[in-house]
DRENTORKOL-3810 file (N, C-alpha, C; in nm, 4 decimals):
REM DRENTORKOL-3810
@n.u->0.0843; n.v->-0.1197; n.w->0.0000; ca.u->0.0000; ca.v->0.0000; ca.w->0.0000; c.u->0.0877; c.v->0.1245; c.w->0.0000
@n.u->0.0421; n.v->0.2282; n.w->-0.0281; ca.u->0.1305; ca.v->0.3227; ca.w->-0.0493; c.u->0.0860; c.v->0.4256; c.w->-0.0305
@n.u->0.1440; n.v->0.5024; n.w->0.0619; ca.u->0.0726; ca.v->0.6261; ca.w->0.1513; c.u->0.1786; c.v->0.7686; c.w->0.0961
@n.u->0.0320; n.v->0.8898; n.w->0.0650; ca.u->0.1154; ca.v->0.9756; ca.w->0.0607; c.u->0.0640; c.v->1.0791; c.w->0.1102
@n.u->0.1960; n.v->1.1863; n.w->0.1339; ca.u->0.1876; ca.v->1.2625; ca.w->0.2364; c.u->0.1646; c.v->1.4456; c.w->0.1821
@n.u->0.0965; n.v->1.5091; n.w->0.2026; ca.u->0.0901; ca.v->1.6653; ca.w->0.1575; c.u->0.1466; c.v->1.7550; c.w->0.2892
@n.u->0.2378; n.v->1.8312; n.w->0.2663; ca.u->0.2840; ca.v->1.9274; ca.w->0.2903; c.u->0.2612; c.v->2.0883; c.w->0.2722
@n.u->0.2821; n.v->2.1330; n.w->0.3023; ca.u->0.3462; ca.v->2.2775; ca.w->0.2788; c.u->0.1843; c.v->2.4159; c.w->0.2527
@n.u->0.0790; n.v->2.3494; n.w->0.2798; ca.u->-0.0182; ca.v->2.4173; ca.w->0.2491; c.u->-0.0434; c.v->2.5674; c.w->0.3258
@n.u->-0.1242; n.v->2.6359; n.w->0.3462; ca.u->-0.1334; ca.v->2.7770; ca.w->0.4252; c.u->-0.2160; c.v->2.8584; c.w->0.3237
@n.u->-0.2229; n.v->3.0063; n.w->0.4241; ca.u->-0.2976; ca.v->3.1107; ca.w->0.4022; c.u->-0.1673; c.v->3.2042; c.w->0.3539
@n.u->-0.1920; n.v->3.2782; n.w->0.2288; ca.u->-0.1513; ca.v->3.3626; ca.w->0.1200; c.u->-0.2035; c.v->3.4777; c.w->0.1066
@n.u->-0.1619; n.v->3.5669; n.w->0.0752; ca.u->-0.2147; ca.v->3.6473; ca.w->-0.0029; c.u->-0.1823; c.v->3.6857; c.w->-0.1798
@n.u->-0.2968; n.v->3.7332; n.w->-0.2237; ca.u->-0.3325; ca.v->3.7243; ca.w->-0.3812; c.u->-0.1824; c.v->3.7586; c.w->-0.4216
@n.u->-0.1360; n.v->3.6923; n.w->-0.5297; ca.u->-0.0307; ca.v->3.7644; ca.w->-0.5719; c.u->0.1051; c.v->3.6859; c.w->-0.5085
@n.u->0.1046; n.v->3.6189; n.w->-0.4069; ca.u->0.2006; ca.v->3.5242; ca.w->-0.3198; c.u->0.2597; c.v->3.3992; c.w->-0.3987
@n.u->0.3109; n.v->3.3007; n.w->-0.3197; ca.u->0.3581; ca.v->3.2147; ca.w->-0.3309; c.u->0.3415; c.v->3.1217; c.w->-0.2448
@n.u->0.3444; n.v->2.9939; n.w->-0.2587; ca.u->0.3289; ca.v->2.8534; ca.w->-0.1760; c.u->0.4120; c.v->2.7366; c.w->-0.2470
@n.u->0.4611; n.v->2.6797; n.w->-0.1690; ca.u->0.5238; ca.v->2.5371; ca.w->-0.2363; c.u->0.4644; c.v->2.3934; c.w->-0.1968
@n.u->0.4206; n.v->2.3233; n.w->-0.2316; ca.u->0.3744; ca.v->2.2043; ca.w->-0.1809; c.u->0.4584; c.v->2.1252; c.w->-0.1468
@n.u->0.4383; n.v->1.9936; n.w->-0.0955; ca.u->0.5147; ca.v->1.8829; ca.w->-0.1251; c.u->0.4345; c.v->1.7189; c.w->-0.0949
@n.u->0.4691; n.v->1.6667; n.w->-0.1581; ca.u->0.4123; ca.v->1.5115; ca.w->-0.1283; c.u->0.5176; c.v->1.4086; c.w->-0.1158
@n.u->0.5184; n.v->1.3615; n.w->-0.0056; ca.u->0.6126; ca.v->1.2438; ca.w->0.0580; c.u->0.5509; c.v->1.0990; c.w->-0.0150
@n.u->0.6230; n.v->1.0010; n.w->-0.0585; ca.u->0.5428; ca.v->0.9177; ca.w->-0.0954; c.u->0.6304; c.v->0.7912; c.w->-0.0465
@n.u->0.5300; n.v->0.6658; n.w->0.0163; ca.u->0.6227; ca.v->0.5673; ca.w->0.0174; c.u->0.6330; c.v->0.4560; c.w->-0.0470
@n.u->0.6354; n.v->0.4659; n.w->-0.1621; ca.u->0.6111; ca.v->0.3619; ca.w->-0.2584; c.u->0.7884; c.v->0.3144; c.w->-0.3116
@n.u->0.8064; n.v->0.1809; n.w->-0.3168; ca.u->0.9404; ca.v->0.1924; ca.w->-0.3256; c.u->0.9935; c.v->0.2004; c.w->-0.4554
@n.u->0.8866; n.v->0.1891; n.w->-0.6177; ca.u->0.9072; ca.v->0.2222; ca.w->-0.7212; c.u->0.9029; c.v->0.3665; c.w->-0.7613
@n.u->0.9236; n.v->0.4222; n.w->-0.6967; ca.u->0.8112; ca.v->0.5698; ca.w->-0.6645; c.u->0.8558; c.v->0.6453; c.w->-0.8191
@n.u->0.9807; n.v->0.6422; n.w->-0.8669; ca.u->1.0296; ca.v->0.7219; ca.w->-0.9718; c.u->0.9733; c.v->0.6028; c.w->-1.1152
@n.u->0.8548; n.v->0.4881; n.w->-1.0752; ca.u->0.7807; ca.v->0.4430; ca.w->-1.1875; c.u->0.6312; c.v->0.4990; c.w->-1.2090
@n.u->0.6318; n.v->0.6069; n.w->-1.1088; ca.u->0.4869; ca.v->0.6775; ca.w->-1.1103; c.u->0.4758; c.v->0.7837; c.w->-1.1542
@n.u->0.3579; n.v->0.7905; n.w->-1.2364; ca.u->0.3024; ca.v->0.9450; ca.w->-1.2765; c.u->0.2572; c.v->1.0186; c.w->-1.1688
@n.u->0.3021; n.v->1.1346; n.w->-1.0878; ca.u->0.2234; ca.v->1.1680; ca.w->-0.9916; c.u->0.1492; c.v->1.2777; c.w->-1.0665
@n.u->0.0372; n.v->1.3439; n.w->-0.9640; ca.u->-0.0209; ca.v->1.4222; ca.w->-1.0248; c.u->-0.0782; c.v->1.5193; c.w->-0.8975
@n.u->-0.1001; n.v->1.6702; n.w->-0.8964; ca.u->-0.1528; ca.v->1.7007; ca.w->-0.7951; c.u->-0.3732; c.v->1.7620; c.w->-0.8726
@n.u->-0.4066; n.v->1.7963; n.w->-0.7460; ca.u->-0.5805; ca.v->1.8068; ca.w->-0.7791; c.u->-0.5892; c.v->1.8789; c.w->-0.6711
@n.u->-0.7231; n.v->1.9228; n.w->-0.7105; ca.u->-0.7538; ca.v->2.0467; ca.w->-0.6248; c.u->-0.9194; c.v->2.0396; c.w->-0.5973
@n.u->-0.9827; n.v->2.0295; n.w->-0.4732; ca.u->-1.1490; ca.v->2.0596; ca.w->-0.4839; c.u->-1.1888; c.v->2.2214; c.w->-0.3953
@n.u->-1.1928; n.v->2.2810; n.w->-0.4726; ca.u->-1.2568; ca.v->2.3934; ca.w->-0.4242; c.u->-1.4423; c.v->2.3999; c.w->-0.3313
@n.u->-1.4451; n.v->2.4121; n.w->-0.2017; ca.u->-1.6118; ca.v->2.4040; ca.w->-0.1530; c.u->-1.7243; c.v->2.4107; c.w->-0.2554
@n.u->-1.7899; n.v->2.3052; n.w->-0.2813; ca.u->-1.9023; ca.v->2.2934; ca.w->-0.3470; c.u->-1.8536; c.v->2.2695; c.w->-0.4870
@n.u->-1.7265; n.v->2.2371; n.w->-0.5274; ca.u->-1.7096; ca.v->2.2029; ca.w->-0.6757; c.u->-1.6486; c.v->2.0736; c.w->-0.6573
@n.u->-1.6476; n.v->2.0497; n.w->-0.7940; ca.u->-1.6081; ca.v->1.8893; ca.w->-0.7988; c.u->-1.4164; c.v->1.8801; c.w->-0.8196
@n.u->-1.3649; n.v->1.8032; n.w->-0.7646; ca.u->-1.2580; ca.v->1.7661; ca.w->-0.7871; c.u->-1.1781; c.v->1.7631; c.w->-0.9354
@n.u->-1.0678; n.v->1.9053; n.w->-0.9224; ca.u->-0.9942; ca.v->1.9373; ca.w->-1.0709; c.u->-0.8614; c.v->1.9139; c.w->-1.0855
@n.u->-0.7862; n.v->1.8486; n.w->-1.1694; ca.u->-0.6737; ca.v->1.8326; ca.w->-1.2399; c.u->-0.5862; c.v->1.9666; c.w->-1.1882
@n.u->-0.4673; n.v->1.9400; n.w->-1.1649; ca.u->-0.4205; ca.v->2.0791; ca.w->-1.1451; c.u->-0.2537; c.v->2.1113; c.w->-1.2260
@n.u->-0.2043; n.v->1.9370; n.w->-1.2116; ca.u->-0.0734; ca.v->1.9265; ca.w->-1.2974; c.u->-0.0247; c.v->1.7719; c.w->-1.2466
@n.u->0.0699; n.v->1.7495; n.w->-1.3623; ca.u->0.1167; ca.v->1.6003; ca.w->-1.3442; c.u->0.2078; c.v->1.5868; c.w->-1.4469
@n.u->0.3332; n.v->1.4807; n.w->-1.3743; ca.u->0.4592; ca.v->1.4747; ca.w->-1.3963; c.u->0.5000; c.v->1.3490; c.w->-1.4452
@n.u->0.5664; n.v->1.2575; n.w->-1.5103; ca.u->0.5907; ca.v->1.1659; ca.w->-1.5527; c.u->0.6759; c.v->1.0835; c.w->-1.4405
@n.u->0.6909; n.v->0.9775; n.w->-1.4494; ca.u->0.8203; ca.v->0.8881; ca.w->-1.3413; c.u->0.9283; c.v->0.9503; c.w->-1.3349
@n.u->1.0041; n.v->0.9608; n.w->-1.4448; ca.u->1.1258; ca.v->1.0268; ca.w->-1.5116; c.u->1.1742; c.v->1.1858; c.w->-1.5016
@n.u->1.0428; n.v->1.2820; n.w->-1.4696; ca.u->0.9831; ca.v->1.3740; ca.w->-1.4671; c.u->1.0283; c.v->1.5005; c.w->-1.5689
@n.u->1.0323; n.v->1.4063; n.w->-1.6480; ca.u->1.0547; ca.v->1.4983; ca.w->-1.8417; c.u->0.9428; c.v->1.5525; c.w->-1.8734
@n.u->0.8320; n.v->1.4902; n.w->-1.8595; ca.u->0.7005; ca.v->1.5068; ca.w->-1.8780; c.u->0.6184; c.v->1.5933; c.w->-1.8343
@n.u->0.5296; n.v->1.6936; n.w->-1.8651; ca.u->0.4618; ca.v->1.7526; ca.w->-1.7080; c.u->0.3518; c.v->1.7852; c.w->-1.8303
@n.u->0.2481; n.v->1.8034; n.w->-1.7166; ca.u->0.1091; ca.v->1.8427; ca.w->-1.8378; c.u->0.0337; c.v->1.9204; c.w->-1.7525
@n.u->-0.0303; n.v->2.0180; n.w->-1.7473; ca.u->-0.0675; ca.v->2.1442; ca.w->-1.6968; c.u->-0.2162; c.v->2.1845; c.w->-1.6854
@n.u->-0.3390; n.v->2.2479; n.w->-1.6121; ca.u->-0.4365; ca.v->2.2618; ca.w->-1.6297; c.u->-0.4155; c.v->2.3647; c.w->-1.6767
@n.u->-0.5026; n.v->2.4151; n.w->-1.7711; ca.u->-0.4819; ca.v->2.5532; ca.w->-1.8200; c.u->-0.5118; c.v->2.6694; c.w->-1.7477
@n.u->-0.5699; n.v->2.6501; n.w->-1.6267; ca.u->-0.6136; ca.v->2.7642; ca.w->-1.5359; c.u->-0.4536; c.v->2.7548; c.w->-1.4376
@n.u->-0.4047; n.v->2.7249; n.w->-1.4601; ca.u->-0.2622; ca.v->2.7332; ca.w->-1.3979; c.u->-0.1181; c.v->2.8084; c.w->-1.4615
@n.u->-0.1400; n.v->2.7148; n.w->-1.5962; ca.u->-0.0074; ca.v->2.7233; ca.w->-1.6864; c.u->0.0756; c.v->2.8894; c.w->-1.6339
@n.u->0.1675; n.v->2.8613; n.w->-1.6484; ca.u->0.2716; ca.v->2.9064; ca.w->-1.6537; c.u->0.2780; c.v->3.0094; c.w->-1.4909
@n.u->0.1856; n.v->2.9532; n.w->-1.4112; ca.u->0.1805; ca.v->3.0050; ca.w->-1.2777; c.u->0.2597; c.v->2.8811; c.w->-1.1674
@n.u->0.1672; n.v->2.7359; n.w->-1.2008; ca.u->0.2293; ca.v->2.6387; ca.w->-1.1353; c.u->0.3526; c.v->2.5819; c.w->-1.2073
@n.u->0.4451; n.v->2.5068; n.w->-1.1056; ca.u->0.5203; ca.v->2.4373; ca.w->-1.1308; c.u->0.5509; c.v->2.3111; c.w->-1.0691
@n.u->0.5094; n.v->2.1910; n.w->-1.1740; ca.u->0.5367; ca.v->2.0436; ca.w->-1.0829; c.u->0.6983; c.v->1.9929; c.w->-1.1022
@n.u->0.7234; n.v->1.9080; n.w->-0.9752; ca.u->0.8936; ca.v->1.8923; ca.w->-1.0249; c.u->0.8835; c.v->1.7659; c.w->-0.9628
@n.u->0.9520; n.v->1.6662; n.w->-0.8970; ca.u->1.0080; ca.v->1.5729; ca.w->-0.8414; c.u->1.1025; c.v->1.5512; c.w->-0.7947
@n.u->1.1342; n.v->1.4698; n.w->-0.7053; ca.u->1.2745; ca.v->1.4286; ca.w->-0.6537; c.u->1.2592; c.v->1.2860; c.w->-0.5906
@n.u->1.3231; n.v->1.1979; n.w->-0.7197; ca.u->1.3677; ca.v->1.0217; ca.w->-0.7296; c.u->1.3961; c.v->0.9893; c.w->-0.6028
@n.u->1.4934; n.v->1.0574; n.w->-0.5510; ca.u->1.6053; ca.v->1.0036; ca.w->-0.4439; c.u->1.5155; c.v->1.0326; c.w->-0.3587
@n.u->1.4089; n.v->1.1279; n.w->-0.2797; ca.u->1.3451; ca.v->1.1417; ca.w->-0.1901; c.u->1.2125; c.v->1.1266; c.w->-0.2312
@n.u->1.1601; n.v->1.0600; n.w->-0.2882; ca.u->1.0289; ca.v->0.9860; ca.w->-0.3461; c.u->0.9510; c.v->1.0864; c.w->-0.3130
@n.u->0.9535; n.v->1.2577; n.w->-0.3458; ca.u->0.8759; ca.v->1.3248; ca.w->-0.3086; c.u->0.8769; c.v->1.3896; c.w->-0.4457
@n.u->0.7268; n.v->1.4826; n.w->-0.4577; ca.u->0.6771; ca.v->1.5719; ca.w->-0.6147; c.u->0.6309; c.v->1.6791; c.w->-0.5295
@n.u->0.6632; n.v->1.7836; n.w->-0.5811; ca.u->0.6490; ca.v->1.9442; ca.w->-0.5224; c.u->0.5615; c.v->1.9893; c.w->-0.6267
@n.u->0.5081; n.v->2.1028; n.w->-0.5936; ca.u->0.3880; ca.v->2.2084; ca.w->-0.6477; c.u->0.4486; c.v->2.3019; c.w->-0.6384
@n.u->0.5150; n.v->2.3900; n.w->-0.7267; ca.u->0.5104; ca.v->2.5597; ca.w->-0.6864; c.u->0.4352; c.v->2.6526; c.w->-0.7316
@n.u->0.3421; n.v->2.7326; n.w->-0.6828; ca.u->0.2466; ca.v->2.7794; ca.w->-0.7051; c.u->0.2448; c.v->2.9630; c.w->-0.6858
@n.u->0.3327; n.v->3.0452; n.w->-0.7801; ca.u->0.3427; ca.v->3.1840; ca.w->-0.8128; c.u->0.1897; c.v->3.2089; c.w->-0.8550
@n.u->0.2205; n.v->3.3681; n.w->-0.7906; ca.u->0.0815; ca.v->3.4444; ca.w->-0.8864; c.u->-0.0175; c.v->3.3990; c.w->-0.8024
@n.u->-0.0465; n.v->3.3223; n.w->-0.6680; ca.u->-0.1575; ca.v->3.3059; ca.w->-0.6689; c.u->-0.2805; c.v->3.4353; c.w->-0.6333
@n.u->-0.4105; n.v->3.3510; n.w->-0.7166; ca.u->-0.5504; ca.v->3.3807; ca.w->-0.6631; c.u->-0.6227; c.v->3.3423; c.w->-0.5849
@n.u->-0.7126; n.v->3.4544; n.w->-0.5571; ca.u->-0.8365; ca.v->3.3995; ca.w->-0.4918; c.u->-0.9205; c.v->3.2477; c.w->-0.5414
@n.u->-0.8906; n.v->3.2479; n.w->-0.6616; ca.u->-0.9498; ca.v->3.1333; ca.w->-0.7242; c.u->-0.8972; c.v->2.9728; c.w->-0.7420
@n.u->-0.7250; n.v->3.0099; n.w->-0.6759; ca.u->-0.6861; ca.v->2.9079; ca.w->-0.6376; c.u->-0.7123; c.v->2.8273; c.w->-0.5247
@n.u->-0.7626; n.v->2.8722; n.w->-0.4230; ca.u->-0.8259; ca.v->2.8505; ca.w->-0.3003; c.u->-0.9034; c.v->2.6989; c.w->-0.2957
@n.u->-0.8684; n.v->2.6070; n.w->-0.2632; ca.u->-0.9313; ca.v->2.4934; ca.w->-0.2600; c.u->-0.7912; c.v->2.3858; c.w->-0.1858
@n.u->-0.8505; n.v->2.2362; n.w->-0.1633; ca.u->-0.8064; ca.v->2.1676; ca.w->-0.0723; c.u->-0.7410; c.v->2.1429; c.w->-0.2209
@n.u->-0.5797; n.v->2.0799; n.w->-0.1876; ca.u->-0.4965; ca.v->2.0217; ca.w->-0.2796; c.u->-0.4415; c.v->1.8966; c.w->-0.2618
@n.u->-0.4280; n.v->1.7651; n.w->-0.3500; ca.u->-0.4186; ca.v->1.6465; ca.w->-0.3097; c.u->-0.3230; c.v->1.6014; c.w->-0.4379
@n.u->-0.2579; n.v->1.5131; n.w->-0.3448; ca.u->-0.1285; ca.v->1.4589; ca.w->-0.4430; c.u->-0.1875; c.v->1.2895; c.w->-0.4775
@n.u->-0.1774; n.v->1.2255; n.w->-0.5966; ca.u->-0.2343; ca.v->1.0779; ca.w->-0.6425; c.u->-0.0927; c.v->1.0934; c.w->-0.6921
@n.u->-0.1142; n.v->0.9202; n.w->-0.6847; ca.u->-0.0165; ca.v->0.8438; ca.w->-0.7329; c.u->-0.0574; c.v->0.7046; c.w->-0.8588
@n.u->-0.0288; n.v->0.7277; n.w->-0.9885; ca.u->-0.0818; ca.v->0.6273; ca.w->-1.0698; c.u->0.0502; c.v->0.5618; c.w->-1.1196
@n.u->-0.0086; n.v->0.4137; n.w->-1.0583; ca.u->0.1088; ca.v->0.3020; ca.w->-1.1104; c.u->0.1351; c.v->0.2456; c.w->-1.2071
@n.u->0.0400; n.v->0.3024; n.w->-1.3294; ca.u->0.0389; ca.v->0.2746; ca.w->-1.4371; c.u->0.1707; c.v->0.3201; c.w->-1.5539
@n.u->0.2384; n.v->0.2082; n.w->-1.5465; ca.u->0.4037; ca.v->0.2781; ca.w->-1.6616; c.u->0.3447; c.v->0.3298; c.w->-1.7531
@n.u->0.3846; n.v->0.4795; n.w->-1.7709; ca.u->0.3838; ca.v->0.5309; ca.w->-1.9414; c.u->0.3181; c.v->0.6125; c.w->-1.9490
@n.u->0.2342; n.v->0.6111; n.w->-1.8656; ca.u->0.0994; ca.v->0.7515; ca.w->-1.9025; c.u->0.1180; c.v->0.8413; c.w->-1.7993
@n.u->0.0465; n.v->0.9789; n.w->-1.8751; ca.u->0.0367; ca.v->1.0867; ca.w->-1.7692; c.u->-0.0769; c.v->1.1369; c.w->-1.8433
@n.u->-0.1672; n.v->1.1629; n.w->-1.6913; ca.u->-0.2869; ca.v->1.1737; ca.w->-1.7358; c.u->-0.3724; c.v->1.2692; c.w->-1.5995
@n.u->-0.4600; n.v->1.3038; n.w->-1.6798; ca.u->-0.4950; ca.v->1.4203; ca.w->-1.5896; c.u->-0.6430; c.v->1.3653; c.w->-1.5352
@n.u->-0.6902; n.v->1.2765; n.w->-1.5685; ca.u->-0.8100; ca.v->1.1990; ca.w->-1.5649; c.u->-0.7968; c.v->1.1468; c.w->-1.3906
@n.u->-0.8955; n.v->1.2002; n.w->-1.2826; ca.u->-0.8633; ca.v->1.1072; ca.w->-1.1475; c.u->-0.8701; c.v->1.0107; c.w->-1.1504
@n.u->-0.9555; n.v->0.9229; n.w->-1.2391; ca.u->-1.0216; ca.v->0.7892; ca.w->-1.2027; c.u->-0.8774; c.v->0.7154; c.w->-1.2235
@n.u->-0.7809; n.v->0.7467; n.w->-1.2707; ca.u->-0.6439; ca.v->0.6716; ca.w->-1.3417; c.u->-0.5616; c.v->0.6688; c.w->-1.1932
@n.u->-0.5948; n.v->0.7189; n.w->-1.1008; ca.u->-0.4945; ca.v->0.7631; ca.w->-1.0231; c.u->-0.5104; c.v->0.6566; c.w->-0.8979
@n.u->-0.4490; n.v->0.5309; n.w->-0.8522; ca.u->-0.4262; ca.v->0.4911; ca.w->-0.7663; c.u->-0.4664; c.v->0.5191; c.w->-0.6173
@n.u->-0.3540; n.v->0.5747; n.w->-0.5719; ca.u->-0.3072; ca.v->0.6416; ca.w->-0.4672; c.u->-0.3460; c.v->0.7842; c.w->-0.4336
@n.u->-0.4111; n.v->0.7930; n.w->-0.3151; ca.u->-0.4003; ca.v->0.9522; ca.w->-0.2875; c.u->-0.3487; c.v->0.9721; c.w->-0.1323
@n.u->-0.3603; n.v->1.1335; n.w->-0.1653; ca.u->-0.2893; ca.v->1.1673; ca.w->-0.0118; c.u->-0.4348; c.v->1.2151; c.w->0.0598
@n.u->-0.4326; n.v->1.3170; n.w->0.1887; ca.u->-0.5456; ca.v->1.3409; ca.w->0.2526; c.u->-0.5729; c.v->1.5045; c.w->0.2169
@n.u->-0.4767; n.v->1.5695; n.w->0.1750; ca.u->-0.4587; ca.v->1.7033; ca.w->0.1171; c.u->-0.4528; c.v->1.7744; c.w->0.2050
@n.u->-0.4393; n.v->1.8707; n.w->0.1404; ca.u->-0.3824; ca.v->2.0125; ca.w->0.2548; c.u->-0.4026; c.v->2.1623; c.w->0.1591
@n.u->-0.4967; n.v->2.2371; n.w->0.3103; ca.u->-0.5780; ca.v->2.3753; ca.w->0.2272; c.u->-0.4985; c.v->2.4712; c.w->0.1994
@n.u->-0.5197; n.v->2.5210; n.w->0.0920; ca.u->-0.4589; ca.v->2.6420; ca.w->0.0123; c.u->-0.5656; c.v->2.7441; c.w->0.0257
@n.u->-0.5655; n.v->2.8522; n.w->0.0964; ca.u->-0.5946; ca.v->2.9713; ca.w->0.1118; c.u->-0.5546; c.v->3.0984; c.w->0.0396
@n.u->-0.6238; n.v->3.1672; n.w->0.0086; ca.u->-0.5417; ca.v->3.3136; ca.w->-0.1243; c.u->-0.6834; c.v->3.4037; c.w->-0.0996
@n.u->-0.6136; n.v->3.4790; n.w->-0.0187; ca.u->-0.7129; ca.v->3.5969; ca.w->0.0325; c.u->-0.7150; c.v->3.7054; c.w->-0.0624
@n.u->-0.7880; n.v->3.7969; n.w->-0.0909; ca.u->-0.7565; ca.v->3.8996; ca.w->-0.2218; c.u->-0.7436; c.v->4.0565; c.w->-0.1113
END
């Protein structure tokens, strides 16, 4: 089983910065696509970015691009979020999955294995 861990969440203001992080203990961990998601109160659970095993790969929600940044680190089986520019509209609980599936990266939840318990992102305006 494979448990993972969210980090680094808090209260911001508009325009700030936050870094995430997800601990993971999976011992293939650099054979996983991770991916992070986001549910904002009363909306349904959204794609937010996701990284390949290898982490060459990264694929982006478009309400993010070029604000977030997903990265990884093999040796410490952990995937970070950096999150410039934020908004008010970023504001929602954020959760790190883990899909054990070799080869794909995919922004789809149902693909995703593993999750963590998340941790709230706040962005006051």
């Amino acid at each position: 089983q494979v448990q993972l861990v969210e980090s680094g969440g808090g209260l911001v203001q508009a325009g700030g910065s936050l870094s995430l992080s997800c601990a993971a203990s999976a011992r293939t961990f650099s054979t996983y696509t991770m991916g992070w998601f986001r549910q904002a109160p009363g909306k349904e659970r959204e794609f937010v970015a996701a990284i390949s095993g290898s982490g060459r790969s990264t694929f982006y929600a478009d309400s993010v691009k070029g604000r977030f940044t997903i990265s990884r680190d093999n040796a410490k089986n952990t995937v970070y979020l950096q999150m410039n520019s934020l908004k008010p509209e970023d504001t929602a609980v954020y959760y790190c999955a883990g899909d054990s599936t070799i080869g794909v990266v995919t922004k789809y939840s149902w693909e995703y294995d593993y999750w963590g318990q998340g941790t709230q992102v706040t962005v006051s305006s």
